[in-house]
N, C-alpha and C positions, 0 to 999 in steps of 0.2 A: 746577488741581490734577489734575482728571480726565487728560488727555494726558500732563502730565509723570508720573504714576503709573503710566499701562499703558506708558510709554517704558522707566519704571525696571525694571518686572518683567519687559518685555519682552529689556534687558538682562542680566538675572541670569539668563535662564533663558537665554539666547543664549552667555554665557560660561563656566554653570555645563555647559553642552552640551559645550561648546570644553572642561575643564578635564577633562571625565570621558572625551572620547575620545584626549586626550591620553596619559590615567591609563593607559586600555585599552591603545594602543600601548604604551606604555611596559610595559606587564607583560606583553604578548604578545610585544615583542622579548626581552624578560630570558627567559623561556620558551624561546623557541628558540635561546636563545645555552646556554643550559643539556641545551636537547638535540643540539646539534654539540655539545658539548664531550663530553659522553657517549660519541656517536659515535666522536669522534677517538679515546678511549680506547678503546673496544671495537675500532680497526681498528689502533691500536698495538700491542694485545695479541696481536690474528692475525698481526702481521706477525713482532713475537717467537715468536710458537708455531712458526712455517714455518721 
């Protein structure tokens, strides 16, 4: 009981790891896809202005 017990927790805390830096990329790509698109707009706009 004891071994399989710290095996188990030692997995949750192993893929709960793996699941939250997944999370993190995952909302730090949407983030920066949100700030080129920004961009792109603010360099469409200059180029309309000129």
């Amino acid at each position: 009981m004891g071994i399989k017990t710290i095996v188990t927790i030692a997995a949750i805390l192993i893929f709960g790891h793996i699941a939250a830096v997944i999370v993190w990329l995952i909302i730090k790509i949407r983030k920066g896809a949100e700030r080129d698109a920004l961009r792109r707009k603010k360099s469409a706009e200059i180029e309309k202005g000129e």
